[in-house]
N, C-alpha and C positions, 0 to 999 in steps of 0.2 A: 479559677480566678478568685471565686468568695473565699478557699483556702489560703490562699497567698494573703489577701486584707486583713483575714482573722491573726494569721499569723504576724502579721503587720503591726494591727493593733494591739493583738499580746502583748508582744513585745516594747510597744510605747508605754502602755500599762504598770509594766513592771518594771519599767525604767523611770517611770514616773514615783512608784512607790520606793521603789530603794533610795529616789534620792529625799523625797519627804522626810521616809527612816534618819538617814542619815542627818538631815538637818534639823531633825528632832529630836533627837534621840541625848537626852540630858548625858553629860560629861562630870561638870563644875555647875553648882549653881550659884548666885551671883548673892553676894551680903549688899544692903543699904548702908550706905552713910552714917547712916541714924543710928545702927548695930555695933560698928565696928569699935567701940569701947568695950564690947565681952571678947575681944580677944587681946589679951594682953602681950607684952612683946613682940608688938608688929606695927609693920610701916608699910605705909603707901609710897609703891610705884608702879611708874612708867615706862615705856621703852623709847628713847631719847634719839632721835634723830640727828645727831650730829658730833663730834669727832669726841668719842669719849669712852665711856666704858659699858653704853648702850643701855644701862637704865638710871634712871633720874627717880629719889627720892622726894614725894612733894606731900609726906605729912606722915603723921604716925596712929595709933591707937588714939590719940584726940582728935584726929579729925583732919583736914588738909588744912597747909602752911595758907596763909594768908598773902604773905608776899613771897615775892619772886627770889629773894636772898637767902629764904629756909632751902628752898629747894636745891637741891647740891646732887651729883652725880656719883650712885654706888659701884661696887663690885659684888653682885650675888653671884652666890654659887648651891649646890644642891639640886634641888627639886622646884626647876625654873619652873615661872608662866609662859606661855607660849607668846613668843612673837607673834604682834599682829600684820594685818594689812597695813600699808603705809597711809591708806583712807581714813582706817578706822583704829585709832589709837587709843586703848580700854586702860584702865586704872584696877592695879592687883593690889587686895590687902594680902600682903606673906607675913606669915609667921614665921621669924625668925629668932638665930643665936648670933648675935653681936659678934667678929671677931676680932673686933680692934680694927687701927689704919694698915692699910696696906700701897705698894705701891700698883700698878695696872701695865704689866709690859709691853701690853704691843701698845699702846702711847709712846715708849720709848722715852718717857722722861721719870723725875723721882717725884713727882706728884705723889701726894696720898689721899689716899680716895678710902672712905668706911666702907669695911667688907661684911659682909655677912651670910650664914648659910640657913638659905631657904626649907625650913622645917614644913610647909604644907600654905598653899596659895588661893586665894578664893579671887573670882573677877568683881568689880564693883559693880552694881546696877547702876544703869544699863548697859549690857553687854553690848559694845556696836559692833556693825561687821560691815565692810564694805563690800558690796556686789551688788550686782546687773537686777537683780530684783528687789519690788518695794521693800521698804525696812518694815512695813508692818507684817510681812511674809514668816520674819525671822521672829524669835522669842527674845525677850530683851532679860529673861530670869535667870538665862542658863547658858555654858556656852557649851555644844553641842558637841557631835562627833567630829563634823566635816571642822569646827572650830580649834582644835585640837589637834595643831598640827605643829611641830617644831624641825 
């Protein structure tokens, strides 16, 4: 019987620790606001909830637009950020190459939408994540392994 509870609790143990690992375990670590002037040729986005090309530009290397009329909906392509939770919607600085307008075909119309190809992504601080445990659990510097999913 004490062999079966030992074996019991091992096992909680190390279920315990792999998922800590995993939710700690740095990925991406997240640039300030306040930074993102040293990286030149990049814009702030989003992942856009609603009928479009699924990310939404809302500022650049200066800093985020101030009104709602800068912010206009891209086409990246490259070396995405990871979609998030529908909860927790994070802000990527990318670094990218301009490629001019493009149109977006599964909209099905000839809209043109600025395209660009994602040369390398940092997450803004704070990194949010939506789940079942407190957010003081989580690191708000970095987004992690388990965060890192597409």
């Amino acid at each position: 019987m004490q062999y079966i509870l030992l074996t019991i609790l091992v096992g909680i143990v190390v279920m315990l620790v792999l998922f800590i690992i995993k939710t700690r375990t740095p990925v991406k670590y997240a640039v300030r606001l306040e930074d993102i002037h040293e990286y030149p040729n990049s814009i702030l986005v989003r992942e856009a909830f609603h009928t479009g090309t699924g990310w939404e530009k809302i500022g650049n290397e200066h800093g985020v637009y101030e009104n709602e009329q800068g912010r206009v909906d891209v086409i990246l392509q490259g070396n995405l950020p990871p979609f998030s939770d529908v909860g927790a919607v994070n802000t990527y600085l990318c670094e990218v190459k301009d490629l001019g307008p493009d149109i977006f075909p599964p909209l099905g119309d000839e809209e043109l939408f600025a395209k660009y190809e994602v040369l390398e992504w940092y997450p803004i601080y704070p990194v949010k994540r939506d789940t079942l445990l407190p957010s003081w659990f989580y690191p708000k510097d970095y987004l992690s392994v388990s965060d890192k999913k597409q």
